[in-house]
Structures are given as structure tokens and as C-alpha cells.
LOMIDO-908407 format. One record per residue (C-alpha): y, z, x. Coordinates in steps of 0.02 Angstrom, whole numbers. Layout:
       c2       c3       c1
        Y        Z        X
...
end
This chain:
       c2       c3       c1
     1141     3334     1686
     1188     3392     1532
     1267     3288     1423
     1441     3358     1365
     1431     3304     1170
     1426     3113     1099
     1574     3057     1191
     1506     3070     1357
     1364     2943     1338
     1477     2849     1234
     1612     2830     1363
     1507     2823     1503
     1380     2689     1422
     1519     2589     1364
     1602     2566     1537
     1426     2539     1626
     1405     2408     1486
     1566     2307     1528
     1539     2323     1712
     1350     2241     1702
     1442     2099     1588
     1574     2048     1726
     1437     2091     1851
     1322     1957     1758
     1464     1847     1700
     1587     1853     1845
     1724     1851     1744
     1832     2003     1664
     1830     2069     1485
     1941     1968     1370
     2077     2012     1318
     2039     2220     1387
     2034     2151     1566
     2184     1997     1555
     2166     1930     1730
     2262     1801     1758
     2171     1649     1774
     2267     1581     1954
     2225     1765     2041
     2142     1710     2203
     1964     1751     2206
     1959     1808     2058
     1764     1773     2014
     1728     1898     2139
     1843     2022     2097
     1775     2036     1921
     1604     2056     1983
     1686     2201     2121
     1760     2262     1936
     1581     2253     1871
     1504     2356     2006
     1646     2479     2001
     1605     2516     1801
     1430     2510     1824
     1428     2650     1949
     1576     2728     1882
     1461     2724     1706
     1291     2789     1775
     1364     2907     1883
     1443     2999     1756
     1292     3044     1685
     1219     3122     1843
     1250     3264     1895
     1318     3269     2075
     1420     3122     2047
     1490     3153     1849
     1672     3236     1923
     1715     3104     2060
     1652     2943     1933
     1758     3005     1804
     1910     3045     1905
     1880     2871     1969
     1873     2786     1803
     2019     2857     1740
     2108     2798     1892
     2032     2642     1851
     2073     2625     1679
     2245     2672     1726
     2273     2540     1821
     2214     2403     1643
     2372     2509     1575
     2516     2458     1701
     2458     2323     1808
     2387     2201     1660
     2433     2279     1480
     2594     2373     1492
     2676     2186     1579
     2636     2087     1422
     2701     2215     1314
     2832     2194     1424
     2863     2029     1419
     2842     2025     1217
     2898     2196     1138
     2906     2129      971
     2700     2059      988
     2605     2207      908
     2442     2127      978
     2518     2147     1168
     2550     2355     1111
     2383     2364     1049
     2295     2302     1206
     2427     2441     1288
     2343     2561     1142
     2160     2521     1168
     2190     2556     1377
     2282     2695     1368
     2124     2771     1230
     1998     2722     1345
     2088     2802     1505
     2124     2957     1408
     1955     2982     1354
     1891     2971     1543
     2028     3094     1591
     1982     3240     1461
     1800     3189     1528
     1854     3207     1720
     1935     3415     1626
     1793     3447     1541
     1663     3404     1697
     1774     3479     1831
     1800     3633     1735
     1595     3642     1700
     1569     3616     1883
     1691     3696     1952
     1736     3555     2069
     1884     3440     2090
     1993     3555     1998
     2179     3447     1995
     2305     3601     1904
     2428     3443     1820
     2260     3326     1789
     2130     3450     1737
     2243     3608     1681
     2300     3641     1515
     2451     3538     1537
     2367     3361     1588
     2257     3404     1441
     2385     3403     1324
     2463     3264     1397
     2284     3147     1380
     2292     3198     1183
     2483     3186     1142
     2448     3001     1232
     2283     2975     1131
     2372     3031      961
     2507     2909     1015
     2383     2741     1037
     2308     2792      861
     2480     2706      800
     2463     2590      873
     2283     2560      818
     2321     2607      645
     2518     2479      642
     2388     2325      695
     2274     2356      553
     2447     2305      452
     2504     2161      560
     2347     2073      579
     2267     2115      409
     2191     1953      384
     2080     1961      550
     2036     2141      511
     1987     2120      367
     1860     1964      423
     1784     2113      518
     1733     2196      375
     1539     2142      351
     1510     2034      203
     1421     2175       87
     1555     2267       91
     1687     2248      -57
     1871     2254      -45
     1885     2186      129
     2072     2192      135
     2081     2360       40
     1959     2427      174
     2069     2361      327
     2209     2447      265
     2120     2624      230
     2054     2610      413
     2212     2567      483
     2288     2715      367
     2167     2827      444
     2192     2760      640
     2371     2820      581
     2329     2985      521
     2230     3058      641
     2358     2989      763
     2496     3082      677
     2403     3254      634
     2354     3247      838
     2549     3234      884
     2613     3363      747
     2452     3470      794
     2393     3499      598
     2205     3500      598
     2187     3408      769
     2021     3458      794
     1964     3384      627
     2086     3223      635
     2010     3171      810
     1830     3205      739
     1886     3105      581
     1933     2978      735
     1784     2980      824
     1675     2967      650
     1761     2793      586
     1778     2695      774
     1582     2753      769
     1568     2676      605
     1633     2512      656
     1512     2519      813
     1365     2526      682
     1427     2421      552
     1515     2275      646
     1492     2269      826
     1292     2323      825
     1255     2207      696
     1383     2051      767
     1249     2077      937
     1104     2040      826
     1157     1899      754
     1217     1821      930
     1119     1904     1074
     1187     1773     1176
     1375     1792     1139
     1463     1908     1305
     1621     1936     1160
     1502     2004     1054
     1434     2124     1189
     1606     2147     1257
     1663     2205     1099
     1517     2337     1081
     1558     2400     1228
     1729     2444     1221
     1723     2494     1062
     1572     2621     1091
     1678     2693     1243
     1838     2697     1135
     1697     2801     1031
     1675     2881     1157
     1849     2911     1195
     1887     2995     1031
     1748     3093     1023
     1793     3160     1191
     1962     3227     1139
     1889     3308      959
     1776     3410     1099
     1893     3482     1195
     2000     3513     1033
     1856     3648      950
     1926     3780      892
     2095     3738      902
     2236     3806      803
     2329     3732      653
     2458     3711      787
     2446     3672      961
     2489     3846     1060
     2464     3866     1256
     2312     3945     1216
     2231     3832     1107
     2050     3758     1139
     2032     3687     1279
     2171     3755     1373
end
């Protein structure tokens, strides 16, 4: 089928990637995925998690199959957001590190549900009026402007382990984490107040790609072995994926959003 701009293969790579890992691994992803270790069977229930990605991944990307995959991955996704991030944060709503996990689920869910808009609306199948319509699109943006806050406040908090990020031949490491947590910020607020959306989630979309190049690409190389390392990829080239999903469906929007504005 075709593909519906960067974010789709992103996205839809990303989760296939994570699913083959648990598939492989039979465990869950870190700290995205925090199982609890006592959860009865829980070996096969990450490798059930790693088939669901995987198909949920690869189906996207075919044709017959893109709508109901993507619905189903948002559901998915959804369910990383209340039944294993949103309790922590719960539990700890001072820990910024528990609010980012929150952050990173709720980017990845919203970039499969402006996915699930864009496809249903191309195919004409599937249509959900509060999930699909111009309202649920809204909603997955004002939520995705939200978690770039939250993205942008850990840069802050943890500067000293984003900064160790930074690869070594770059200068000004800590300088750097705070400009990228500045602009996790910005975009974030310039999607809520609606100023230059388009170009704030494409400004988005540009620097999480960046990182995917510059850290997480390179940080495989140098340990092919390592599942964290290809965990990290992963999610990070679907949160890619995720952002450039949302600067998409936000062409040719307004200075302001409007109920007419792109996408809607």
C-alpha cells in the first residue's frame, strides 16, 4: 500500500521491532512495557505481546489489514498508558521519570491513533465519528503536545543521563541536553496554543529522528548483541514515527487551530 509519509513506516517498523524482541527474548520492553516481575505466566505473555506488535507492525503496512492493525495498536498502546504507566505515576507523582514513561505511552498511542484517522479516512473503512473525526483528532494532538512536556521537563531533571546520550564528538553535552529538552518543550507548547503547529510537530519529528541516527543507530553498532540497545531504537523510531504522524495530518493548518483546520 501506499505509504502515508515517514511516520507510517516509522511507527509501524518500530512496533514490529519491539514485538520480534519480546517474541525472541520472552520478556517485555524495559521500562516501556513494566510488567511486573510476579505476573503469572508472564514469559508467555510477553511473547503473546510480541506476536501482537509484530502483526500489529507488518500489517499496517499492507493494505487490507493497515485500518484494523492500527485501530488495534492504539488500543494496545492504550492499555501501556493505564494498566502499567499511569499506576506508577500514581503511586509517585513527584518521580518525573514515572510521568515520562506516562509521556512516552501516551506519544506512541497517539501516533497510532492519528495513523488509525488518516488510514480509515484513505480507505474509507472503519470510520469511528469521536476516534477518527475531527474531534478525536484534536484530542490525539492536544494529548501529543501535552507528553512533549513532559519529554522536554525530563531533559531538566535528569540532565546528567541526557546528556551521557549525547555521542562523544559532539561538544557541549550538557548545553545540548538542555536545547533538546527546550525544544521537546516548544513544540509541545506551540501544539497546545496552536501557533505554527504544523511546523512545531515537524520541528518534533526532525530532532526525535535525529537522536534515532545519532544515538540509538550508532549505540546498535557498537553492541549488536545488547536487546536495550535495540529496544531503545525501536521505540524511539516509532516515537519518530509518532511525531511525524501528527506534523502530517497538521499540513496546512492555520496559525490557530479552527474546526476547519487540516486534517479536520
Amino acid at each position: 500500500m501506499r505509504v502515508m509519509g515517514p511516520g507510517h513506516f516509522l511507527f509501524a517498523a518500530g512496533i514490529a521491532g519491539l514485538g520480534l524482541l519480546s517474541l525472541i527474548s520472552g520478556d517485555f520492553a524495559y521500562t516501556w512495557q513494566p510488567v511486573p516481575g510476579g505476573v503469572p505466566h508472564r514469559e508467555l505473555l510477553a511473547r503473546a505481546s510480541g506476536i501482537l506488535m509484530m502483526a500489529g507492525g507488518m500489517g499496517m503496512l499492507v493494505k487490507r489489514t493497515a485500518v484494523p492493525m492500527a485501530l488495534a495498536m492504539t488500543i494496545y498502546l492504550l492499555s501501556w498508558v493505564f494498566l502499567l504507566q499511569a499506576p506508577r505515576a500514581a503511586r509517585a507523582p513527584g518521580d518525573v521519570g514515572a510521568w515520562l514513561g506516562v509521556g512516552e505511552s501516551v506519544v506512541l498511542m497517539c501516533g497510532g491513533w492519528i495513523l488509525f484517522a488518516s488510514l480509515s479516512a484513505q480507505e474509507g473503512r472503519l470510520r469511528i465519528p469521536f476516534v477518527s473525526g475531527p474531534g478525536g483528532i484534536r484530542l490525539a494532538r492536544f494529548l501529543f503536545g501535552a507528553s512533549c512536556l513532559v519529554l522536554g521537563l525530563s531533559h531538566f531533571v535528569y540532565t546528567e543521563g541526557t546528556s551521557s546520550m549525547v555521542p562523544s564528538w559532539l561538544p557541549y553535552h550538557v548545553g545540548l541536553a538542555y536545547l533538546t529538552g527546550t525544544g521537546h518543550f516548544a513544540a509541545g507548547a506551540a501544539i497546545l496554543l496552536g501557533i505554527l503547529p504544523c511546523a512545531a510537530a515537524t520541528l518534533e519529528a526532525i530532532m526525535i529522528s535525529l537522536f534515532v541516527i545519532l544515538i540509538h543507530i550508532p549505540g546498535v553498532f557498537a553492541s549488536p548483541r545488547g536487546r536495550l540497545e535495540w529496544t531503545m531504537l525501536f521505540v524511539a523510531s516509532a516515537l519518530a514515527g509518532s511525531a511525524w504522524a501528527v506534523a502530517w495530518s497538521l499540513r496546512g493548518a492555520p496559525w490557530r487551530f479552527a474546526r476547519r483546520s487540516a486534517g479536520a
